[in-house]
C-alpha positions in Angstrom: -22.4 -30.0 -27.4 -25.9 -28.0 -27.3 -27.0 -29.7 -24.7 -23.8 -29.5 -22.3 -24.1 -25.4 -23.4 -28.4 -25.5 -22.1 -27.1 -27.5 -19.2 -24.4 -25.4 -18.0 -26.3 -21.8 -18.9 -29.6 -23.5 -16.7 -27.0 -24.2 -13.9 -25.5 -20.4 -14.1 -29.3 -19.2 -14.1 -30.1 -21.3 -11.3 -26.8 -20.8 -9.0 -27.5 -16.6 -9.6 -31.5 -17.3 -8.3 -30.1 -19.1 -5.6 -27.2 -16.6 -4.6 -29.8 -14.0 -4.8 -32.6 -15.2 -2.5 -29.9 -16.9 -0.1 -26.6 -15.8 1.5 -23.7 -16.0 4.2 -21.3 -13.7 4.9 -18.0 -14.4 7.4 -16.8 -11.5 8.7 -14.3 -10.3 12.0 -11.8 -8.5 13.7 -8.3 -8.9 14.9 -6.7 -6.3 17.0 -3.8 -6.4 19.5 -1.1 -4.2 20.5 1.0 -2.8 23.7 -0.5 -0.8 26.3 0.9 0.7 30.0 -1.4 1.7 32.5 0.1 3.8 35.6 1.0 1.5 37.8 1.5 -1.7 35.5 3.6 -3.3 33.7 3.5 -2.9 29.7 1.2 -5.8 28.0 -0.3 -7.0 25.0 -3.9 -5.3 24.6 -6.5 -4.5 22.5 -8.6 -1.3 21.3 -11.1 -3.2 20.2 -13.5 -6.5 20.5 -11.9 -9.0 18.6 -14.3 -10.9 16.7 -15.1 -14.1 14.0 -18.3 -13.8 12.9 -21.3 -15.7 10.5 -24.4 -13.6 9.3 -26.8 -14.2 6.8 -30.2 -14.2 5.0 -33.0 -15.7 2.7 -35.4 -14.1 0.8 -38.6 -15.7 1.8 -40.6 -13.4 -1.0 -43.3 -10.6 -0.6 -40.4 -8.4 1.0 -40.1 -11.0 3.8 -36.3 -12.2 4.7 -35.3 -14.9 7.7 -31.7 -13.5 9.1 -29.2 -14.7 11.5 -25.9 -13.6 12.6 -23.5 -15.3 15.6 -20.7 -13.7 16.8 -17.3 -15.3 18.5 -15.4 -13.2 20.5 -11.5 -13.8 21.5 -8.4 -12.8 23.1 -6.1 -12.1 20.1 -3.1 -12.4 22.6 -3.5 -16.0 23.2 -6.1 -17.0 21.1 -8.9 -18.0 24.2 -12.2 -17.5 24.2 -12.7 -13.8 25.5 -12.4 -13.8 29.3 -12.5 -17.6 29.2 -16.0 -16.9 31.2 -17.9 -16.1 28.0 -20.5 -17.8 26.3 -19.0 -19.0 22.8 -21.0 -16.5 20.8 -20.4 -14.0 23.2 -20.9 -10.7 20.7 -24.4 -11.8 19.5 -26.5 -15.2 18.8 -29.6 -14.0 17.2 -32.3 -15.2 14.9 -35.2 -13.0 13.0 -37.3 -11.9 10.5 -37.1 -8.5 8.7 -40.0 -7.1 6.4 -41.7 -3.4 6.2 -42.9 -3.9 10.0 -38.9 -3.8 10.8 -36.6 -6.2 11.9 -37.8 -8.7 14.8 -34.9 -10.5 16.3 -34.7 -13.8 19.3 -31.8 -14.4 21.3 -28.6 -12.7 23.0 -26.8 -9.3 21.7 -26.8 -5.7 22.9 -29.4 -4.1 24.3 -31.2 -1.0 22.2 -29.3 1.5 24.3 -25.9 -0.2 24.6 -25.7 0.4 20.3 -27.5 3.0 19.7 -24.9 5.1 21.9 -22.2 3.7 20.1 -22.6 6.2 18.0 -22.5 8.8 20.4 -18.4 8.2 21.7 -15.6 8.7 19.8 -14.0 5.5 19.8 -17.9 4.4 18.5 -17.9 2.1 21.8 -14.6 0.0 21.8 -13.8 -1.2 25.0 -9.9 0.5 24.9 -9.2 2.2 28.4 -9.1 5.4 25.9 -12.6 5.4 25.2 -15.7 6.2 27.7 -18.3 3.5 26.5 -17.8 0.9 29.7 -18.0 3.5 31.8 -19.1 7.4 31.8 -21.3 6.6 28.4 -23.2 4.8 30.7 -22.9 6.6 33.9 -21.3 3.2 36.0 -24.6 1.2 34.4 -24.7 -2.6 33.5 -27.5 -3.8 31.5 -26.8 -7.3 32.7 -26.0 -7.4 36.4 -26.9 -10.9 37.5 -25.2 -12.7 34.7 -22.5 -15.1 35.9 -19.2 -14.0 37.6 -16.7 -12.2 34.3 -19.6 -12.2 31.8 -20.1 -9.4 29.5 -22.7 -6.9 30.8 -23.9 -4.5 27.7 -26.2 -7.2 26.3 -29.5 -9.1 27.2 -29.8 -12.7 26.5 -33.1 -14.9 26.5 -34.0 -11.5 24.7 -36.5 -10.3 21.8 -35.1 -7.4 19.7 -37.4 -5.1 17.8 -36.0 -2.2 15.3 -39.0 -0.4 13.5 -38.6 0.9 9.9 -37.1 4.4 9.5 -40.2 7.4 9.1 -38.5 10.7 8.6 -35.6 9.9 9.8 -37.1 8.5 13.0 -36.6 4.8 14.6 -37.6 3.2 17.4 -35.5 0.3 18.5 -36.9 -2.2 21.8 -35.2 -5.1 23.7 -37.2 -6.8 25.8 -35.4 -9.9 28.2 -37.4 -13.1 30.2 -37.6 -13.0 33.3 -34.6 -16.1 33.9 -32.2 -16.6 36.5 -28.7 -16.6 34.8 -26.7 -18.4 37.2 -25.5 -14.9 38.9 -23.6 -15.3 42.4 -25.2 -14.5 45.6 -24.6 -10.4 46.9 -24.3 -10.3 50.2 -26.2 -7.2 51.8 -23.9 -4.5 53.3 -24.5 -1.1 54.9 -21.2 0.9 54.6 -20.0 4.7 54.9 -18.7 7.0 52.4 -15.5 6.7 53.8 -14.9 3.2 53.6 -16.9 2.3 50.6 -20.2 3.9 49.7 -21.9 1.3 47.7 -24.0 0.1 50.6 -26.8 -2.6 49.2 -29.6 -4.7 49.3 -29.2 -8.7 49.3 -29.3 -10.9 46.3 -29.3 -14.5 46.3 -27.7 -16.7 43.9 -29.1 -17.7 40.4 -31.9 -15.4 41.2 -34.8 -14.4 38.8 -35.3 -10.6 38.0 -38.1 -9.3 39.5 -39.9 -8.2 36.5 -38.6 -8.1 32.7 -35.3 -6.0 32.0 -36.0 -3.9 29.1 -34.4 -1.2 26.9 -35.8 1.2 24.2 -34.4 4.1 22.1 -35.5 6.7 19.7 -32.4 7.6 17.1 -32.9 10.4 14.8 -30.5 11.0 11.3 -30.9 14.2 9.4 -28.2 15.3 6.9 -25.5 16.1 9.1 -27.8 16.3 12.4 -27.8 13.0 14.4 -29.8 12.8 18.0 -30.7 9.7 20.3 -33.1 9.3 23.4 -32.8 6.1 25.6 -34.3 4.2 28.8 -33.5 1.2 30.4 -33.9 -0.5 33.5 -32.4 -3.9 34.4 -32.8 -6.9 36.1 -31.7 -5.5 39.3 -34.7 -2.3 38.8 -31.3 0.0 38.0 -33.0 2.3 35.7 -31.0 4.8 33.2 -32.2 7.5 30.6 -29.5 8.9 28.2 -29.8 11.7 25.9 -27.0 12.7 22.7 -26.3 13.9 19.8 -23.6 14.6 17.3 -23.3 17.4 14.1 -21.0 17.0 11.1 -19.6 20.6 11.2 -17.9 19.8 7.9 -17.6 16.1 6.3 -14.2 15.7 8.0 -15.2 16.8 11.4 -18.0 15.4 13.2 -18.8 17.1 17.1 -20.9 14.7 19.3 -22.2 14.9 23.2 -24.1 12.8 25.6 -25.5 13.1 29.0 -26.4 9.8 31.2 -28.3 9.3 34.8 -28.5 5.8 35.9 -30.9 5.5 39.6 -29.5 2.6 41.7 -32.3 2.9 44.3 -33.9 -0.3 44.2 -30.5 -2.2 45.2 -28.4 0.1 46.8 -29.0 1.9 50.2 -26.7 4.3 49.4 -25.1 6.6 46.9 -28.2 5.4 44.5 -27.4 8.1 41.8 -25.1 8.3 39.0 -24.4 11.1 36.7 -22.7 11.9 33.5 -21.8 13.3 30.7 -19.2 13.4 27.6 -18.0 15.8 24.8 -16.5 14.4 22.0 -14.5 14.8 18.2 -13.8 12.7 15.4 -11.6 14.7 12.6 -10.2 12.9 9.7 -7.1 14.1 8.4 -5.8 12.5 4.8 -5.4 8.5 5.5 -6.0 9.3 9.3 -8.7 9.8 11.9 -7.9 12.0 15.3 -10.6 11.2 18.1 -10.6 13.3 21.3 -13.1 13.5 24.2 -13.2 14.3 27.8 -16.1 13.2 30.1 -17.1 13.3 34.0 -19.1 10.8 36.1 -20.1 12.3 40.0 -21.9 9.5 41.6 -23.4 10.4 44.7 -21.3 10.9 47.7 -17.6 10.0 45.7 -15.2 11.9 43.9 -16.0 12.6 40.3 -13.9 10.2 37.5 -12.6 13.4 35.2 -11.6 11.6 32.3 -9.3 13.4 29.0 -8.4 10.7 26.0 -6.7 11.4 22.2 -6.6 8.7 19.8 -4.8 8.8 16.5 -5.4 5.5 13.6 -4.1 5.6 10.4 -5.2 3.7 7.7 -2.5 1.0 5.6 -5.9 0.0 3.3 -9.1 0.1 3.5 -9.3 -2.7 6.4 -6.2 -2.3 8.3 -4.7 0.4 10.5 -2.2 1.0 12.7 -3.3 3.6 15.9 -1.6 4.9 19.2 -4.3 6.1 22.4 -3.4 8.4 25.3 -5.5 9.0 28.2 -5.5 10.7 31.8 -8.5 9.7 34.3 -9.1 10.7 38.0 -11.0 8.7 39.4 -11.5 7.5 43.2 -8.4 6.1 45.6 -10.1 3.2 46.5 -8.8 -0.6 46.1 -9.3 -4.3 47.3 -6.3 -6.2 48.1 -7.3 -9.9 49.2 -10.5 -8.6 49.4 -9.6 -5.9 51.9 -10.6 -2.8 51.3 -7.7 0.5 50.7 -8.1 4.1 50.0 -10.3 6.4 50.2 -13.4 7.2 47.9 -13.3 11.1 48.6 -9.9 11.6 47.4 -8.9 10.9 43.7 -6.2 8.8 42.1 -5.0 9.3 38.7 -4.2 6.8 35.9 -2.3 7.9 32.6 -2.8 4.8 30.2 -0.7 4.7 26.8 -1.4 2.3 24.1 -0.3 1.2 20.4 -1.6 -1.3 17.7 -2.8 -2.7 14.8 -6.5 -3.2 13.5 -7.4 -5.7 11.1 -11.1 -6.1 9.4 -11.7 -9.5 7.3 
């Protein structure tokens, strides 16, 4: 009997050594709901990313810890892989080390700018046609233009990640791509008008290597209530942006938060090579609820400027699910492709009301 109570208290001792220098965690997201855009029909949608994810780590000793995480993304609303164009771990497939030199990372996920800003927008970067993320956040910009036809374009892969320790509130986080040819589809040069369509641009063959290495770096900064971020990036297509922001907790309910973006196009396009934005935004929670509000402009050069107003309302069922209804009006350029024939006109504006409803699951 003494024996079996050693054995067993050896076996607890060891299991809580083990659990402590070595762990996994599965984690995700499941989000759908009904959304009308003008013009359309009403569908099943999503706010946000919907996500199964695996992340983990082992204490290697002396302050030294191996990590992983890989993220799966999918449609919720038929159970796909997202897109179907995807890779499988579309959200992120990275491997690293962390210690007091930071956190190095190898593989595919966001690049340094696409999540820093995150925290810049006040749907914190979900892809709903409510927020601004996929589009005036970045001022029109694509980190990833020569991955393949439907990919996602806010992350590097064949990528090295670097996030340094915090000093005084102060980080410094890097990404840093190889220069590989990602299977992208040829572009074929065109020289066009304003009218007609003013994104005249270079040529770019198929499968084609960048030029030099795409890279991205930020500098965040988190005092008390203050919060600030500065951020470059230029990708495999020399598109270069720099993006300033920053956001202020008037009050722990109410947090105010703005950004300004300029992306330069020059190096592909022949025309209408700059992009600017910028975005004011509000989160303000109220009892079991949030209210998000901003309202944003992009003016790229020579077409209309996309005026964009959104309010977002989620209220929280428990601590990981909530339900949540989106409205949003955004002008934007008359301009369409029908069978690949061009209608409209980019210096007159369109406008699309989109309305949206749902429910948001974290597990």
């Amino acid at each position: 009997m003494k024996k079996s109570l050693v054995a067993l208290a050896l076996f607890g001792a060891f299991a809580a050594t083990a659990q402590a220098q070595s762990s996994v965690q599965i984690y995700g997201t499941i989000d759908a709901g009904l959304g009308k855009t003008t013009g359309s029909t009403t569908a099943v949608t999503k706010r946000d990313n919907n996500k199964l994810g695996f992340k983990g780590t082992e204490d290697l000793g002396n302050g030294l810890k191996a990590i992983f995480q890989l993220e799966i993304r999918y449609e919720s609303d038929t159970g796909t892989l997202e897109n179907n164009a995807r890779p499988l771990f579309q959200g992120q497939s990275r491997v690293g080390l962390q210690g007091d030199f930071g956190t190095v990372r190898l593989g595919r996920g966001l690049t340094a700018f696409q999540e820093t800003s995150t925290a810049f927008e006040p749907w914190s970067g979900m892809p709903t046609r409510a927020g601004f993320q996929t589009d005036i956040t970045v001022a029109g910009y694509t980190s990833d233009p020569l991955s393949p036809a439907g990919n996602s374009q806010n992350r590097f892969s064949n990528a090295v990640f670097y996030n340094s320790p915090v000093f005084s509130g102060f980080q410094f986080n890097a990404t840093v791509a190889a220069k590989e040819a990602n299977s992208n589809a040829a572009v074929a040069a065109t020289v066009r008008n304003a009218i007609s369509n003013p994104n005249g641009n270079f040529a770019v063959a198929g499968n084609v290597a960048p030029a030099s290495n795409p890279y991205s770096m930020s500098l965040t900064y988190n005092y008390g209530q203050f919060a600030a971020m500065g951020a470059y990036e230029r990708n495999g297509l020399q598109a270069k942006l720099w993006s300033v922001a920053a956001s202020f907790n008037v009050a722990p309910e109410l947090k105010l938060m703005a950004s300004y973006q300029h992306q330069d196009d020059g190096n592909f396009k022949i025309v209408n090579t700059d992009t600017k934005a910028w975005l004011l935004g509000m989160n303000y929670d109220v009892g079991p609820g949030k209210i998000r509000a901003g309202y944003g402009q992009k003016t790229p050069d020579g077409v209309v400027k996309t005026k964009q107003a959104s309010l977002g309302y989620d209220y929280n069922l428990s601590k990981r699910t909530y339900v949540y209804a989106d409205i949003s009006n955004k002008k934007l350029a008359d301009y369409s492709a029908v069978g690949g024939v061009y209608t409209g006109n980019y210096n007159v504006s369109r406008t699309d009301n989109y309305i949206g409803i749902g429910l948001h699951h974290n597990f």
